[in-house]
CHARMM-style PDB file with segment names, atoms N, HN, CA, C and O in Angstrom:
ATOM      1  N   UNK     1     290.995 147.673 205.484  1.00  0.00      PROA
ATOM      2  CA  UNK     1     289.928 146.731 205.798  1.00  0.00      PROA
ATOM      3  C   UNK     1     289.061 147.262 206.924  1.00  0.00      PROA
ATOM      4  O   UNK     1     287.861 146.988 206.891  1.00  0.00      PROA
ATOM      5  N   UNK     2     289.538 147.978 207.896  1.00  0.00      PROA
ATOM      6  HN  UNK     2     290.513 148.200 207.923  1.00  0.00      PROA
ATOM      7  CA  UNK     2     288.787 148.637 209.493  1.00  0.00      PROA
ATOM      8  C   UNK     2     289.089 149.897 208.704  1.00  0.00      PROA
ATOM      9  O   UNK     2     289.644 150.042 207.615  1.00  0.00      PROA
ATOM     10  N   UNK     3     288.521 150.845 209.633  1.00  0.00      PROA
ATOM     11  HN  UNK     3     288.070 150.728 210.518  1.00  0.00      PROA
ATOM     12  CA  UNK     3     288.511 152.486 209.923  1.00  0.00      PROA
ATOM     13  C   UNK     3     287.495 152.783 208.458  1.00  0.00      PROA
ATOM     14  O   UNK     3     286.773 152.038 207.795  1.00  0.00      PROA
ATOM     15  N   UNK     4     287.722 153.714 208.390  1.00  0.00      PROA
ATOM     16  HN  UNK     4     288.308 154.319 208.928  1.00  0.00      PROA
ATOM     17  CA  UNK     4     287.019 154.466 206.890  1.00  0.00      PROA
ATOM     18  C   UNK     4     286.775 153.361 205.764  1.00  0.00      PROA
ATOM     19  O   UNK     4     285.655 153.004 205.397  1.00  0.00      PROA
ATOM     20  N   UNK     5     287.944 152.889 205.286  1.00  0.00      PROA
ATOM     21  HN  UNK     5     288.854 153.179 205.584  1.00  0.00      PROA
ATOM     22  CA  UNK     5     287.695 152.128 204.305  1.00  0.00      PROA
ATOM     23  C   UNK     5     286.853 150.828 204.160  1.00  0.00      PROA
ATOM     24  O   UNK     5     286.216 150.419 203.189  1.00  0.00      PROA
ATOM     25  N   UNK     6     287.001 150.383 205.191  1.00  0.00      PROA
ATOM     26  HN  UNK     6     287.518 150.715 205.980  1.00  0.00      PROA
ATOM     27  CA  UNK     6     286.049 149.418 205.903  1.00  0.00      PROA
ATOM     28  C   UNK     6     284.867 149.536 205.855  1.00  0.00      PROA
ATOM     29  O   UNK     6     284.174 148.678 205.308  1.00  0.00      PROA
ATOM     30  N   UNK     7     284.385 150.562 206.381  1.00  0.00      PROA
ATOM     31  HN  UNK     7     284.948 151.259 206.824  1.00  0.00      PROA
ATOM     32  CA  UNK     7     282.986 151.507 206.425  1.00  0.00      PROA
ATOM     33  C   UNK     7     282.539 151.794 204.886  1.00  0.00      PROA
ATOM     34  O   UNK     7     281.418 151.386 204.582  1.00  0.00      PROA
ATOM     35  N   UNK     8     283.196 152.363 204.028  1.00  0.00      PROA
ATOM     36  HN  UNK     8     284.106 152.695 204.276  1.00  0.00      PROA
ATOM     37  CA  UNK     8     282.851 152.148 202.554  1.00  0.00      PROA
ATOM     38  C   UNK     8     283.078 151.227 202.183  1.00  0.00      PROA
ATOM     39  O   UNK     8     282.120 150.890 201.486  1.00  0.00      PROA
ATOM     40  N   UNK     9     283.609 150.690 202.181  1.00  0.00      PROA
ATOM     41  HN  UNK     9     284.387 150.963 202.746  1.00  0.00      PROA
ATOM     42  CA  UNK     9     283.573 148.966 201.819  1.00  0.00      PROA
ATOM     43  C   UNK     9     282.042 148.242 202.031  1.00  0.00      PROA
ATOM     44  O   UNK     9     281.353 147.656 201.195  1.00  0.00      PROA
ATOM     45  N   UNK    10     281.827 148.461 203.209  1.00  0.00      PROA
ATOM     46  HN  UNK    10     282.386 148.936 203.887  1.00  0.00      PROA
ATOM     47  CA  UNK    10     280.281 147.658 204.016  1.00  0.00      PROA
ATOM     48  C   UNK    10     279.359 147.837 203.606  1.00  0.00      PROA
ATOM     49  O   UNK    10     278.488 146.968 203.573  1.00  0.00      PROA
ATOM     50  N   UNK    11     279.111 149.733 202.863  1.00  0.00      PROA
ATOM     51  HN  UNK    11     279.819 150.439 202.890  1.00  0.00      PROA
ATOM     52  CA  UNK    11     277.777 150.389 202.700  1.00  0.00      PROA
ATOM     53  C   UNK    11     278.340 149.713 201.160  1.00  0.00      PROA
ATOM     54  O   UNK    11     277.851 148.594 201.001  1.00  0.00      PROA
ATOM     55  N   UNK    12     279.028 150.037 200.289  1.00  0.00      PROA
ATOM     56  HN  UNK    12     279.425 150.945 200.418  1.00  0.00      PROA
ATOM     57  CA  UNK    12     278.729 149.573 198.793  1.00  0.00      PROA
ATOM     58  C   UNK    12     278.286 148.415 198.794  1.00  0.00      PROA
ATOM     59  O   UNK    12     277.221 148.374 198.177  1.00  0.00      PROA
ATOM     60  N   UNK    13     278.672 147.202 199.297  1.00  0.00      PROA
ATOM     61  HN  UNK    13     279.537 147.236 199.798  1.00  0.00      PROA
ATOM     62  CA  UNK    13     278.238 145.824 199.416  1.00  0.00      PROA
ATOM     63  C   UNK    13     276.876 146.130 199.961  1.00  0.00      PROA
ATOM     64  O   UNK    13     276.058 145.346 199.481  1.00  0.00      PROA
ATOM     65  N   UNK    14     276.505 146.724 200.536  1.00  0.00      PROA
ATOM     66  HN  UNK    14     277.170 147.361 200.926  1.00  0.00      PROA
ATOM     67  CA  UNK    14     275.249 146.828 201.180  1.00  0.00      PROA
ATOM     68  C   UNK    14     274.140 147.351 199.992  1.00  0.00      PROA
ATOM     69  O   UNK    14     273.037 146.822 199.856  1.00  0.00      PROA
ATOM     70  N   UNK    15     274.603 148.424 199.204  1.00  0.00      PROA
ATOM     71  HN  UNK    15     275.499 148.854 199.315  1.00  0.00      PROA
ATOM     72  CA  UNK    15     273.702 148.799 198.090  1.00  0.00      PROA
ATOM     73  C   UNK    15     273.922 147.750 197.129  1.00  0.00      PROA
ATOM     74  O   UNK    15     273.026 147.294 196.420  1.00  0.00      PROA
ATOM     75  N   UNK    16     275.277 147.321 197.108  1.00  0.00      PROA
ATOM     76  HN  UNK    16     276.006 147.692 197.685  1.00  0.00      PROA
ATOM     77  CA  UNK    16     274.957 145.987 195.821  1.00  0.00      PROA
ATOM     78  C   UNK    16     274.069 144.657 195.766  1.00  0.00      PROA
ATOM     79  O   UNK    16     273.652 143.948 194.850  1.00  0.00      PROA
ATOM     80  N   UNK    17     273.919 144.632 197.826  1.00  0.00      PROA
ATOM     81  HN  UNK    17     274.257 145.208 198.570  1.00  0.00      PROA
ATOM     82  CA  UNK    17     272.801 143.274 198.183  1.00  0.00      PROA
ATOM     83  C   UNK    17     271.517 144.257 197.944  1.00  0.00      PROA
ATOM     84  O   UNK    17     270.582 143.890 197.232  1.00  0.00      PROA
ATOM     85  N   UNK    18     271.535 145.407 198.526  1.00  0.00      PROA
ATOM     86  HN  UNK    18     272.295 145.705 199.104  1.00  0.00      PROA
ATOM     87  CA  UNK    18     270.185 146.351 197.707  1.00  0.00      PROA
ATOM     88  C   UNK    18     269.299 145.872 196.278  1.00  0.00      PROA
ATOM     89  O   UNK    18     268.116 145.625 196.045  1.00  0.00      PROA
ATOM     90  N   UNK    19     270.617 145.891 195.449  1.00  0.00      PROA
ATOM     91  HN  UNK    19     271.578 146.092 195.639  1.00  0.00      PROA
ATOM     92  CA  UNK    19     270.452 146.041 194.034  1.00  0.00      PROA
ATOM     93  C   UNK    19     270.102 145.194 193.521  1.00  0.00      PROA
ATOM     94  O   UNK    19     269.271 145.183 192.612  1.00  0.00      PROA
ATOM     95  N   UNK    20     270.899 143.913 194.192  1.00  0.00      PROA
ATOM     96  HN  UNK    20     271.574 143.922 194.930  1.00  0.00      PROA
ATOM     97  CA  UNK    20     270.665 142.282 193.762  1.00  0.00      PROA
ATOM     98  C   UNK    20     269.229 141.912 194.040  1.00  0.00      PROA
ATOM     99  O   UNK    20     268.600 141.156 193.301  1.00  0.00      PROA
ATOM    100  N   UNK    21     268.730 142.464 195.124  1.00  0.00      PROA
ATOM    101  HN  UNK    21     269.241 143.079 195.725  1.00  0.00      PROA
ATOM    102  CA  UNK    21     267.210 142.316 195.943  1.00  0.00      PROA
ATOM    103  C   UNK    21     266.356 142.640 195.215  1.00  0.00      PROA
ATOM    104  O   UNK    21     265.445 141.854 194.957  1.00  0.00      PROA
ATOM    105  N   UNK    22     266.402 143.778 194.726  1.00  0.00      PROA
ATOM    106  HN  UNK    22     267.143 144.417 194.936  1.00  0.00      PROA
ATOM    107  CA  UNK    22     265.384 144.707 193.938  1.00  0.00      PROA
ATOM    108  C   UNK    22     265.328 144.155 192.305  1.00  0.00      PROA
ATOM    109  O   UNK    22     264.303 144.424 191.679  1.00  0.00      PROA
ATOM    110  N   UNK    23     266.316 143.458 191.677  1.00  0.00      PROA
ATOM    111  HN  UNK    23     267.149 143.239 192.186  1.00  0.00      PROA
ATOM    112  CA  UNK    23     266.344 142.827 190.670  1.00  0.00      PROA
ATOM    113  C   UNK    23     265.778 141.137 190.808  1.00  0.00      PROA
ATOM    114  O   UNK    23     265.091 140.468 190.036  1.00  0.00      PROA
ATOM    115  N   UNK    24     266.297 140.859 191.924  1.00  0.00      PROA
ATOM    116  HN  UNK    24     266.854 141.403 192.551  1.00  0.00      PROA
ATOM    117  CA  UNK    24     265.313 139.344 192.075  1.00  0.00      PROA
ATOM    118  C   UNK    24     264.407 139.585 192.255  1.00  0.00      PROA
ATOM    119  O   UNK    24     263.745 139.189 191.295  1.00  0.00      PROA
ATOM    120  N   UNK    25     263.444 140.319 193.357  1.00  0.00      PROA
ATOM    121  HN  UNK    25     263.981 140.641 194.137  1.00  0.00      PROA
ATOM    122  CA  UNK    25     262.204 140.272 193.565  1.00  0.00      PROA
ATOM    123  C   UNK    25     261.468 141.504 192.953  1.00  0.00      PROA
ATOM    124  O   UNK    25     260.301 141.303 192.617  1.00  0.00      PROA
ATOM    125  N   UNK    26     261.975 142.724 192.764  1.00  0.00      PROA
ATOM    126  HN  UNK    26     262.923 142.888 193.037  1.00  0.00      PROA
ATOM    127  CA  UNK    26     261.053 143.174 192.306  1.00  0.00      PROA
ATOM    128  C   UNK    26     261.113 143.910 190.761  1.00  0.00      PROA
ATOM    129  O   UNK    26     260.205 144.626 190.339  1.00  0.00      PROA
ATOM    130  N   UNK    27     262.140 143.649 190.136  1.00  0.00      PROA
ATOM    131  HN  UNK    27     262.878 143.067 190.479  1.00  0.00      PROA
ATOM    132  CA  UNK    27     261.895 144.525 188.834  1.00  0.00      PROA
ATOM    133  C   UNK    27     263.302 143.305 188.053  1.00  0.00      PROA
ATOM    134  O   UNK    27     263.819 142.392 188.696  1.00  0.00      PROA
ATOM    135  N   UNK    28     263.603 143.616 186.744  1.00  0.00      PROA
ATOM    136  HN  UNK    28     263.182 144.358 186.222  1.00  0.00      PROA
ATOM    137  CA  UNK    28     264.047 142.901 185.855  1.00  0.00      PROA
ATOM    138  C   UNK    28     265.162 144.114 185.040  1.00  0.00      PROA
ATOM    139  O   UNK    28     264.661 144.905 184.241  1.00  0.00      PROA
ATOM    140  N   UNK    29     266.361 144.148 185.272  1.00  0.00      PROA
ATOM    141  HN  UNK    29     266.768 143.506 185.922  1.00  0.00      PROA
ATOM    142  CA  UNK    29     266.783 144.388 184.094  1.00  0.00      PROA
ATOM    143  C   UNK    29     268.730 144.655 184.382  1.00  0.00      PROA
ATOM    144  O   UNK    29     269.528 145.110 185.200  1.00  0.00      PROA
ATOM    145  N   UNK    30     268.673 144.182 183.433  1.00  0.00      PROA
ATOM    146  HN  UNK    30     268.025 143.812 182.767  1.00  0.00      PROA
ATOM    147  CA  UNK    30     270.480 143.886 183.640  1.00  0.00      PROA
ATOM    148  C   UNK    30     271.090 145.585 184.186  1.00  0.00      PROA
ATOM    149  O   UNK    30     270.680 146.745 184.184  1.00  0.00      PROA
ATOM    150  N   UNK    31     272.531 144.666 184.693  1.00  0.00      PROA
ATOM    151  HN  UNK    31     272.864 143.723 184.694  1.00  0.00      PROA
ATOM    152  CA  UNK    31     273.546 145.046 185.698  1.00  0.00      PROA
ATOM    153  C   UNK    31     274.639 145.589 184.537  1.00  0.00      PROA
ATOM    154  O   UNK    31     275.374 144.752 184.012  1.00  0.00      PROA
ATOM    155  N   UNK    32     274.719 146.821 184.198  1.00  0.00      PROA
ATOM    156  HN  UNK    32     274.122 147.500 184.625  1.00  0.00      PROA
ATOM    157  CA  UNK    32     275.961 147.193 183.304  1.00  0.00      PROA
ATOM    158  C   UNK    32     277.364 146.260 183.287  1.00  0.00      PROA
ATOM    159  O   UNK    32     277.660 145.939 184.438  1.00  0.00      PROA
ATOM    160  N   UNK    33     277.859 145.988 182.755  1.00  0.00      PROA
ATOM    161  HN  UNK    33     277.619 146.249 181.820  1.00  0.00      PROA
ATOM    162  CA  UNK    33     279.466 145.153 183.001  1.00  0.00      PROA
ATOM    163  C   UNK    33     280.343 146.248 183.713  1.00  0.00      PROA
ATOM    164  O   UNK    33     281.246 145.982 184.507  1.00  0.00      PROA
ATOM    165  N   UNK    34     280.067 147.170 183.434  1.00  0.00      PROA
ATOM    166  HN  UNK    34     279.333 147.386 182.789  1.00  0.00      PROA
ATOM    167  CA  UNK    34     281.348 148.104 184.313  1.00  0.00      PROA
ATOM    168  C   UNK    34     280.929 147.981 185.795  1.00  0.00      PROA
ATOM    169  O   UNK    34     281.898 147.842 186.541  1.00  0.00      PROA
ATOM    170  N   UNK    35     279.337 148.003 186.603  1.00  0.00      PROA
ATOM    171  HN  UNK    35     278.549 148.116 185.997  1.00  0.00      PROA
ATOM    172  CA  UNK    35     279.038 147.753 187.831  1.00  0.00      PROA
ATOM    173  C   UNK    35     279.768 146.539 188.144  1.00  0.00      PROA
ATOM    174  O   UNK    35     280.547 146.374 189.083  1.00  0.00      PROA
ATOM    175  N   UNK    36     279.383 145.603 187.134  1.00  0.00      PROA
ATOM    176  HN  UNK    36     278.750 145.737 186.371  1.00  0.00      PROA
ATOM    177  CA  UNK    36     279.855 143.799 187.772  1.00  0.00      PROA
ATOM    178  C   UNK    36     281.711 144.282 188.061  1.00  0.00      PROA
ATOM    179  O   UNK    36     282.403 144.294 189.079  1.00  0.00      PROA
ATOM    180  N   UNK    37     281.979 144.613 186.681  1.00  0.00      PROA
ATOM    181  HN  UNK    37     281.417 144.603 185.853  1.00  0.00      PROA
ATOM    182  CA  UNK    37     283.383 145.046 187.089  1.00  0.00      PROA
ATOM    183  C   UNK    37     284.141 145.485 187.985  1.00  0.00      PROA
ATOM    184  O   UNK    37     285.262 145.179 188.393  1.00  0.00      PROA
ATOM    185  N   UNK    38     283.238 146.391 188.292  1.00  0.00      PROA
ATOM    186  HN  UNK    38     282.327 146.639 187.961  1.00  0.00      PROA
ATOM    187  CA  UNK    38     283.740 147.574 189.822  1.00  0.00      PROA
ATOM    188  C   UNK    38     283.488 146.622 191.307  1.00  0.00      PROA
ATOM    189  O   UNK    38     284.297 146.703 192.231  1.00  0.00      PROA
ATOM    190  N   UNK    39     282.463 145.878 191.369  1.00  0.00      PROA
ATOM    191  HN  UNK    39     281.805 145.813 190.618  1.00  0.00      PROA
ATOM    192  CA  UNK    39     282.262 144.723 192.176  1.00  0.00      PROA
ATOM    193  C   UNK    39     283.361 143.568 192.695  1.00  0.00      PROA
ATOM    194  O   UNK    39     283.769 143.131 193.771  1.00  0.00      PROA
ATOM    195  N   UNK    40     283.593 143.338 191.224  1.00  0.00      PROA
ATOM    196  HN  UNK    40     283.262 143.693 190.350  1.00  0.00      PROA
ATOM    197  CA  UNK    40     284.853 142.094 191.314  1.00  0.00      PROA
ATOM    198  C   UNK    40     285.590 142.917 191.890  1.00  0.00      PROA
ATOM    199  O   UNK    40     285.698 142.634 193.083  1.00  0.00      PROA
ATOM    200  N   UNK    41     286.236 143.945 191.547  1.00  0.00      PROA
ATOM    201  HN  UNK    41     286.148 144.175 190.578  1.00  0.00      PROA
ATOM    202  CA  UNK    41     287.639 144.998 191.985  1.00  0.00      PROA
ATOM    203  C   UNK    41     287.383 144.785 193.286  1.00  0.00      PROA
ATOM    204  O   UNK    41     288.053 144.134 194.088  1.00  0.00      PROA
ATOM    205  N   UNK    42     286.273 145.429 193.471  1.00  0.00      PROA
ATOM    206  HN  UNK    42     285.729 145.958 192.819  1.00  0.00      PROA
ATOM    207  CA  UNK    42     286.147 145.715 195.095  1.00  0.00      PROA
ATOM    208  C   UNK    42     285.889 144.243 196.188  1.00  0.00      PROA
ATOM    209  O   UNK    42     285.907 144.589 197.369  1.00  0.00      PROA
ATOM    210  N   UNK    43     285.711 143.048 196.035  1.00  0.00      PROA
ATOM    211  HN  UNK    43     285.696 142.766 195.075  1.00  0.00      PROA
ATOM    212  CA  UNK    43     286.047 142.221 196.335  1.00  0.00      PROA
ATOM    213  C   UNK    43     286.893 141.504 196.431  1.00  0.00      PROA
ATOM    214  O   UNK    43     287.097 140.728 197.365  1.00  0.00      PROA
ATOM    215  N   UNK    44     287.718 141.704 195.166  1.00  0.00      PROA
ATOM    216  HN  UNK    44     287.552 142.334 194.407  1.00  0.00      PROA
ATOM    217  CA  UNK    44     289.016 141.271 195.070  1.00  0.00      PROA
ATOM    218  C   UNK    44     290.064 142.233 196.203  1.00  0.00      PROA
ATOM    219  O   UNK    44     290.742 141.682 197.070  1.00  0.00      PROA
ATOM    220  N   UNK    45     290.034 143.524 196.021  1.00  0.00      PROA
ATOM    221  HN  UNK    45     289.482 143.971 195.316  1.00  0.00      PROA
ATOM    222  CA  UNK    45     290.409 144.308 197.287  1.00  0.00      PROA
ATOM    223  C   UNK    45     289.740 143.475 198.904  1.00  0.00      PROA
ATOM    224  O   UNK    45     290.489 143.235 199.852  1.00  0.00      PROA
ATOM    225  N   UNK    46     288.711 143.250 198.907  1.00  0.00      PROA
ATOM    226  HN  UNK    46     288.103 143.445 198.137  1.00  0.00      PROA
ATOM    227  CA  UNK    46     288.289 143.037 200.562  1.00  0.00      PROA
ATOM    228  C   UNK    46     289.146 141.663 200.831  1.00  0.00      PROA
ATOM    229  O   UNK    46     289.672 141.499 201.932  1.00  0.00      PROA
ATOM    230  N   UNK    47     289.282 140.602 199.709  1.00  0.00      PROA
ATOM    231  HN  UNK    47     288.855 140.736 198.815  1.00  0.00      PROA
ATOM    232  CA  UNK    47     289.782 139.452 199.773  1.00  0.00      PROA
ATOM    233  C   UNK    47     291.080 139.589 200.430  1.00  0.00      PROA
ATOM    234  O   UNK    47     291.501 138.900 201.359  1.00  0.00      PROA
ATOM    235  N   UNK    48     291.812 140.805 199.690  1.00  0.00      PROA
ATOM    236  HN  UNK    48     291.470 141.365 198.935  1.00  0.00      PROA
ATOM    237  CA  UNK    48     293.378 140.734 199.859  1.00  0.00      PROA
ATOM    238  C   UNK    48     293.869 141.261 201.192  1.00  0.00      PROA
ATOM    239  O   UNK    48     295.010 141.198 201.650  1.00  0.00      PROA
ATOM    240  N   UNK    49     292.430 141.963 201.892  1.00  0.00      PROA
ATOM    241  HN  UNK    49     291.503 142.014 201.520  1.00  0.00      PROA
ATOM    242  CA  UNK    49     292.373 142.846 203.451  1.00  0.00      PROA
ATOM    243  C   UNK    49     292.556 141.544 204.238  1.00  0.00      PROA
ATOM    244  O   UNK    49     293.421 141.237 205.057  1.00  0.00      PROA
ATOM    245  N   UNK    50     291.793 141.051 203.896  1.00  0.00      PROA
ATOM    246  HN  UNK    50     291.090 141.300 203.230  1.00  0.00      PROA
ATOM    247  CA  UNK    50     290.615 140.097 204.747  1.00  0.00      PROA
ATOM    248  C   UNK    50     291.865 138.873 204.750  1.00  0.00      PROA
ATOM    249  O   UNK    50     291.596 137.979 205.552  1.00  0.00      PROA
ATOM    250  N   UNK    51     293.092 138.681 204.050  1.00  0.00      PROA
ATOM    251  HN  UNK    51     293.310 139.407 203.398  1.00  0.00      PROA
ATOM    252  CA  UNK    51     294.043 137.643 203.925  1.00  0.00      PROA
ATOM    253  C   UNK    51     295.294 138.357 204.468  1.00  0.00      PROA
ATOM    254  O   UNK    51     296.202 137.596 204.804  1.00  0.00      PROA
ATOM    255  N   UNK    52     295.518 139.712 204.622  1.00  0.00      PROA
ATOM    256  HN  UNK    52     294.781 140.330 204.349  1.00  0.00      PROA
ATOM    257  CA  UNK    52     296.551 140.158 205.002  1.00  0.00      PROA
ATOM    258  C   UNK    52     296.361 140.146 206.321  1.00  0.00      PROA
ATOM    259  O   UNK    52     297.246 139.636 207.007  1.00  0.00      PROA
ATOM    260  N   UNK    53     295.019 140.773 207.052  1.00  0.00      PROA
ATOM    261  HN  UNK    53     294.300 141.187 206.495  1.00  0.00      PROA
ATOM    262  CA  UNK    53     294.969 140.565 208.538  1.00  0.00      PROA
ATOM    263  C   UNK    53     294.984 139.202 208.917  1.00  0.00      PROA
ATOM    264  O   UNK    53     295.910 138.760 209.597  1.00  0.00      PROA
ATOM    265  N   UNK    54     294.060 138.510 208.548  1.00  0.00      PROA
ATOM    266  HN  UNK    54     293.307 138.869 207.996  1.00  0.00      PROA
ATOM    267  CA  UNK    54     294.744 136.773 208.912  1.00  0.00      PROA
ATOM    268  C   UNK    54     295.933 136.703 209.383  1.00  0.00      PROA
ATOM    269  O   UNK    54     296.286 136.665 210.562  1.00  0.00      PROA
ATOM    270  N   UNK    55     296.935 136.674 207.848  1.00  0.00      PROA
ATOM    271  HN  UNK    55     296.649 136.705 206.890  1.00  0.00      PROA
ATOM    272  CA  UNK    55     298.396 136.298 208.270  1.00  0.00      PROA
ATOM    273  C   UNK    55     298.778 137.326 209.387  1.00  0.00      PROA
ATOM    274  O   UNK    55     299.654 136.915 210.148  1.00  0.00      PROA
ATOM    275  N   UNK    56     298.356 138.424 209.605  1.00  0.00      PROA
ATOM    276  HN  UNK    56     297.645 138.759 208.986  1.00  0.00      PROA
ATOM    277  CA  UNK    56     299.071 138.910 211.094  1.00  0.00      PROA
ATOM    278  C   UNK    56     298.800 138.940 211.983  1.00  0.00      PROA
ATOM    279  O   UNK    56     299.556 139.346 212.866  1.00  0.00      PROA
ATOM    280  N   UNK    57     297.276 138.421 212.267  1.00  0.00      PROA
ATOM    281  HN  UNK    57     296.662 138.091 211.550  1.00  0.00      PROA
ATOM    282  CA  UNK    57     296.716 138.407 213.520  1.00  0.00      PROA
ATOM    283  C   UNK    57     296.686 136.470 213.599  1.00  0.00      PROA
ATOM    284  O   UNK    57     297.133 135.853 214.566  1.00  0.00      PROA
ATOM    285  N   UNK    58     296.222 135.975 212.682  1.00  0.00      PROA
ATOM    286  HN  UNK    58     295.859 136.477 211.897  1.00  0.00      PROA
ATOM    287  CA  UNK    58     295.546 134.846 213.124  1.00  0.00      PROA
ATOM    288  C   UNK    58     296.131 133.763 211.666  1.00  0.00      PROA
ATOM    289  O   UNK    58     295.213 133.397 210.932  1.00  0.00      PROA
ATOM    290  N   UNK    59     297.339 133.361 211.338  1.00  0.00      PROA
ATOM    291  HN  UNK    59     298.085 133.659 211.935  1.00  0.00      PROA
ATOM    292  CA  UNK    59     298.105 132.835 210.566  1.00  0.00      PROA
ATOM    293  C   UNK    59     297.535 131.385 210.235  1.00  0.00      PROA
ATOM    294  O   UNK    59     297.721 130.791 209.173  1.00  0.00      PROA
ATOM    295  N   UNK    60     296.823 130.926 211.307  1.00  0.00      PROA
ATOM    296  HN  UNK    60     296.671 131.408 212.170  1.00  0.00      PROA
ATOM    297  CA  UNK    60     296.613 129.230 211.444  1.00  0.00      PROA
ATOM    298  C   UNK    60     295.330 129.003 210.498  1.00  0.00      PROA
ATOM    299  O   UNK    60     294.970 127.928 210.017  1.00  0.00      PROA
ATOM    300  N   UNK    61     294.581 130.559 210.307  1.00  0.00      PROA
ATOM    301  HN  UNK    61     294.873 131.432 210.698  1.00  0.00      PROA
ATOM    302  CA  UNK    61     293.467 130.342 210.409  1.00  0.00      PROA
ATOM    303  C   UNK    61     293.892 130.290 208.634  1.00  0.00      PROA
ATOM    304  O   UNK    61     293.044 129.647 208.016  1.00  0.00      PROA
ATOM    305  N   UNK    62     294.624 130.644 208.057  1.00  0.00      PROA
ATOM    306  HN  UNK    62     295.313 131.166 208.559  1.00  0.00      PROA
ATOM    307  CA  UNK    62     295.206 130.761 206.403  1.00  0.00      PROA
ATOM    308  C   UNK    62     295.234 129.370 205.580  1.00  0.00      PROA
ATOM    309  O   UNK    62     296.271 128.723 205.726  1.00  0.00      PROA
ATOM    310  N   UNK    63     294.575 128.999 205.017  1.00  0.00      PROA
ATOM    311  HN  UNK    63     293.732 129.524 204.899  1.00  0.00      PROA
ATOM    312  CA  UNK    63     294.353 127.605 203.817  1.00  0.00      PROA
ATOM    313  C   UNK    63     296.433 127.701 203.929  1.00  0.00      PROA
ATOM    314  O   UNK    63     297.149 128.650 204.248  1.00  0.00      PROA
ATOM    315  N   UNK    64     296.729 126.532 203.582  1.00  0.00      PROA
ATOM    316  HN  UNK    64     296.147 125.760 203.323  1.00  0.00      PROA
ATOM    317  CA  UNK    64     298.260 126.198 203.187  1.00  0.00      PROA
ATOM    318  C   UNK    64     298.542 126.718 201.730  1.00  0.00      PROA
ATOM    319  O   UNK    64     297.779 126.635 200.767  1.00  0.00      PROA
ATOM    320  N   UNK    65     299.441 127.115 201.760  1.00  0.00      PROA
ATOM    321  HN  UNK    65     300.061 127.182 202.542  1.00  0.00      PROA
ATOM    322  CA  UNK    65     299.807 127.310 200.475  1.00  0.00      PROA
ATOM    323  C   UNK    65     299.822 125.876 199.212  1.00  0.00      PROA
ATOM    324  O   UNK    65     300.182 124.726 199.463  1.00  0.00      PROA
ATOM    325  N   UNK    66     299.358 126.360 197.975  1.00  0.00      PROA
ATOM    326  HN  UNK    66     299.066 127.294 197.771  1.00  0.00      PROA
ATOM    327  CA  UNK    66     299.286 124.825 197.545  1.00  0.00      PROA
ATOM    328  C   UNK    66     300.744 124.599 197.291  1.00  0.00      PROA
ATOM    329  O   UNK    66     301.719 125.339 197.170  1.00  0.00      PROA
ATOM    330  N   UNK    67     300.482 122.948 197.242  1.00  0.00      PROA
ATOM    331  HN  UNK    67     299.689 122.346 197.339  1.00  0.00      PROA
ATOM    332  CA  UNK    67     301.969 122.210 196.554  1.00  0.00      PROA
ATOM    333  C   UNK    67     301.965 122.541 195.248  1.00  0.00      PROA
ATOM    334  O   UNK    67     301.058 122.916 194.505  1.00  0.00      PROA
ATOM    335  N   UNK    68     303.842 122.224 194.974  1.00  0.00      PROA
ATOM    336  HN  UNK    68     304.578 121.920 195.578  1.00  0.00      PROA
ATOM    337  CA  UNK    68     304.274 122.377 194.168  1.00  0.00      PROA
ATOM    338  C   UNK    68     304.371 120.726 193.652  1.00  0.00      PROA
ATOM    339  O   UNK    68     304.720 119.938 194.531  1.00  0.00      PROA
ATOM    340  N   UNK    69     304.105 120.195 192.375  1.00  0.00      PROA
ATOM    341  HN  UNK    69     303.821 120.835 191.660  1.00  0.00      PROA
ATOM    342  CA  UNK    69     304.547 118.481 192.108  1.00  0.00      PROA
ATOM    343  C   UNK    69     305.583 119.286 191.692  1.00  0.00      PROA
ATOM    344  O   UNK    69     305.668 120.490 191.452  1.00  0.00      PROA
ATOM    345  N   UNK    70     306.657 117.997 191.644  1.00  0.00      PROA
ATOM    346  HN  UNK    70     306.588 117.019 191.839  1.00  0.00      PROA
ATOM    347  CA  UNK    70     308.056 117.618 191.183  1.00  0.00      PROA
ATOM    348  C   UNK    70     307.749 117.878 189.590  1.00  0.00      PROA
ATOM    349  OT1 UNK    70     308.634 117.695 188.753  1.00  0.00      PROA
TER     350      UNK     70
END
């Protein structure tokens, strides 16, 4: 989530708000499914950073786990 990976992490999100920009305002034309794909991955990765440091730095700050009903 920090050091290197972090840093590539920031700049791809950064060309993907690029990309998103340049398709809303200035030009028109679809996003391959393998980009959207590679997107989700890579969010789904920052999610699982971004929830592991929580629980070790800052635990309180973590949604509860949901209930289980009977």
């Amino acid at each position: 989530l920090f050091g290197a990976e972090g840093k590539r992490l920031a700049k791809y999100l950064d060309e993907c708000r690029e990309k998103r920009n340049d398709i809303q305002y200035d030009h028109w034309f679809d996003i391959p499914e393998t980009e959207t794909d590679e997107l989700l991955a890579e969010i789904e990765k920052f999610e699982k950073g971004v929830r592991a440091w929580l629980a070790a730095n800052h635990p309180a700050l973590l949604p509860p786990p949901p209930s289980r009903a009977p």
